[in-house]
C-alpha positions in Angstrom: 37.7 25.3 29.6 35.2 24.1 27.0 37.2 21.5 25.9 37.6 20.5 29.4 34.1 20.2 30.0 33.4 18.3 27.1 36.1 15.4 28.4 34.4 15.2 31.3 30.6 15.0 30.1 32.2 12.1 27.6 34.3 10.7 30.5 30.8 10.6 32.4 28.4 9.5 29.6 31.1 6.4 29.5 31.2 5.7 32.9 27.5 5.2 33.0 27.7 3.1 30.4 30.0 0.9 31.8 28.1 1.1 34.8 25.1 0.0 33.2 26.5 -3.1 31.3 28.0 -4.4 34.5 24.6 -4.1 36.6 23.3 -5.6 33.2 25.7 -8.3 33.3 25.5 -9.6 37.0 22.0 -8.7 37.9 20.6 -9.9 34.2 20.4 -13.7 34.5 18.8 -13.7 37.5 16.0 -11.1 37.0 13.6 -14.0 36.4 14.5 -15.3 39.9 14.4 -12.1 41.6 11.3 -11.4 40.6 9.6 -14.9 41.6 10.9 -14.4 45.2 9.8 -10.7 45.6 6.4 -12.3 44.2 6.4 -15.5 46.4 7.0 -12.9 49.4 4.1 -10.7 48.6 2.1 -13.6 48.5 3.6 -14.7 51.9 2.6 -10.9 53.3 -0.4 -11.5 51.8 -1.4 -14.3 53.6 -0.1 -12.8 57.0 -2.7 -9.7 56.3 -5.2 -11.6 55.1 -4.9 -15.0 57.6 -7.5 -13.9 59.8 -10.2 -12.8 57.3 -9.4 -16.3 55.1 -10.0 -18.5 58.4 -6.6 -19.2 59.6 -6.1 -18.1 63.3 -3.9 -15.4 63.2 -2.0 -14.0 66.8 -0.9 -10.6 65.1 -4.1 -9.8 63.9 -4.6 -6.8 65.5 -1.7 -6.1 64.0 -2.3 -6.5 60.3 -5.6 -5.2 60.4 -4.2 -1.9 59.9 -2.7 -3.6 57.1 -5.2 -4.4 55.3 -5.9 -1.1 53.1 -2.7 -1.9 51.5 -3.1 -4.7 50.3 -6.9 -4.3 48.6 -5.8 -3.3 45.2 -3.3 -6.6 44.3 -6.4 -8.6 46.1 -7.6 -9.8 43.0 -4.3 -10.4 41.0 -3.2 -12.7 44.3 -6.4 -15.1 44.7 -6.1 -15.8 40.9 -2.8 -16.2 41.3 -2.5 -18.6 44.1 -5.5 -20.6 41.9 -8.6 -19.2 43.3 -10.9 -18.0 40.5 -13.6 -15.9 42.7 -12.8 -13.9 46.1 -12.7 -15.9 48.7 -13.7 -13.6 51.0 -17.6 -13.2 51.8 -16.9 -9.0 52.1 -14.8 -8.3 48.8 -16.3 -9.0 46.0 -13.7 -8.1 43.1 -14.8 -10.6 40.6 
């Protein structure tokens, strides 16, 4: 019974393995790119949450608003980001 268990704890441990250098091999390459779109559609959401508050007229306002406590801690990292070096909103002042 021992022995038994021990096959299958090794069989497992393998498995995983295996498992893990496949993900490894067909997700790898394209981290990089993964990661700039999931960054390129935060900034996007951003935008949407933030639209009104920046000046652009914005129909679902009243529907980001509620939004907008989500989004105040990557404020900063996103306007230096897009290229704006103080916030560019007259409310928040993070730098």
């Amino acid at each position: 019974m021992a022995a038994a268990r021990r096959r299958r704890d090794t069989m497992r441990r393998r498995w995983k393995a295996f498992s893990k250098g496949l993900h490894e091999f067909y997700i790898g390459p394209y981290r990089q790119t993964f990661l700039r779109e999931k960054r390129d559609e935060d900034d996007m959401f951003m935008i949407a949450v933030l639209g009104e508050a920046l000046g652009v007229p914005d129909p679902a306002a009243y529907y980001t608003a509620e939004l907008m406590p989500a989004v105040w801690e990557d404020f900063h990292d996103w306007h230096r980001r897009i290229g704006i070096p103080r916030s560019p909103l007259d409310h928040i002042a993070c730098c």
